[in-house]
C-alpha positions as CSV (number, residue, x, y, z in Angstrom):
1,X,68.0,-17.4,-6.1
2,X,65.1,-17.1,-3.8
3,X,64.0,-20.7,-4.4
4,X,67.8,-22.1,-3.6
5,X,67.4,-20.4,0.0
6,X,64.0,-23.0,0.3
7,X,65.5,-26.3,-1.5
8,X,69.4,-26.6,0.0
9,X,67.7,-26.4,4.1
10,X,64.9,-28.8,2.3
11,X,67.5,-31.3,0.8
12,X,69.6,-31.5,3.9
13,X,66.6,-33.0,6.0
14,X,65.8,-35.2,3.7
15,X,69.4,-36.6,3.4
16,X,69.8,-36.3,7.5
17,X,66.5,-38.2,7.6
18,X,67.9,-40.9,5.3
19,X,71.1,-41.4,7.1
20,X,69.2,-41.4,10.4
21,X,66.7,-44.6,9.2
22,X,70.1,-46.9,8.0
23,X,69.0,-50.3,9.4
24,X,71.6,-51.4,11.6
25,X,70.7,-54.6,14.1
26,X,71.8,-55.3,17.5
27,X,69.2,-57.6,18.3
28,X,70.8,-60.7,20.4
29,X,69.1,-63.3,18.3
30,X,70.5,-66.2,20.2
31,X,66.8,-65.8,22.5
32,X,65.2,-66.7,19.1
33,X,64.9,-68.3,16.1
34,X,63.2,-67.3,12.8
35,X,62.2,-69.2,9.8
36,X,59.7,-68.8,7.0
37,X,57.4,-71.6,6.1
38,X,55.1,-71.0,2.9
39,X,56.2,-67.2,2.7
40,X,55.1,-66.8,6.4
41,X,57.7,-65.8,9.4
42,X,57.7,-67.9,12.4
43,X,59.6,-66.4,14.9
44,X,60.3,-69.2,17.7
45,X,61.2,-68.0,21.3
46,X,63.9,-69.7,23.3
47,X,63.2,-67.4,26.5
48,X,61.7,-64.8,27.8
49,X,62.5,-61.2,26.5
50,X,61.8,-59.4,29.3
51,X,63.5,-61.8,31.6
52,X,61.4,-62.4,35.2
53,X,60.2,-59.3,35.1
54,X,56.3,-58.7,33.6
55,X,56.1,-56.8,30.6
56,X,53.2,-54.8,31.5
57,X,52.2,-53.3,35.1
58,X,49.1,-52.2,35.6
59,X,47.4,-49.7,38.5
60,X,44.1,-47.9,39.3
61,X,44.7,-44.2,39.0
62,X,41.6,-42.7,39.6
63,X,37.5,-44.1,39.0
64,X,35.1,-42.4,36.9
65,X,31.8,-42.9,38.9
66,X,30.5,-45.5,41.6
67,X,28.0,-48.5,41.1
68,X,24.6,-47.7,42.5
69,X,22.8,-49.3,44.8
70,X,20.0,-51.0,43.3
């Protein structure tokens, strides 16, 4: 009785965890194109996926240090 209190809480994450990785895809897939050539996958972008704006923004948050005079 004592081992059904541990497995029925243990079984119920497992099958919420299942449900919860169902692939489902709502990738717009008209901005690419993907084929396989000689069991490789080329994907082929038609435009950008992030539209104008950069990906990727980078800025100096602090220095460790200076450069010495020499």
């Amino acid at each position: 009785m004592k081992r059904m209190i541990f497995v029925i809480p243990i079984a119920a994450l497992v099958a919420i965890s299942m449900i919860g990785c169902r692939r489902e895809s709502s990738v717009d897939t008209s901005l690419f194109t993907v084929e396989e050539i000689d069991g490789v996958r080329h994907v082929h972008n038609h435009a950008p996926q992030m539209g104008d704006a950069p990906g990727a923004k980078l800025e100096l948050i602090g220095q460790i240090g200076k450069l010495e005079d020499v």
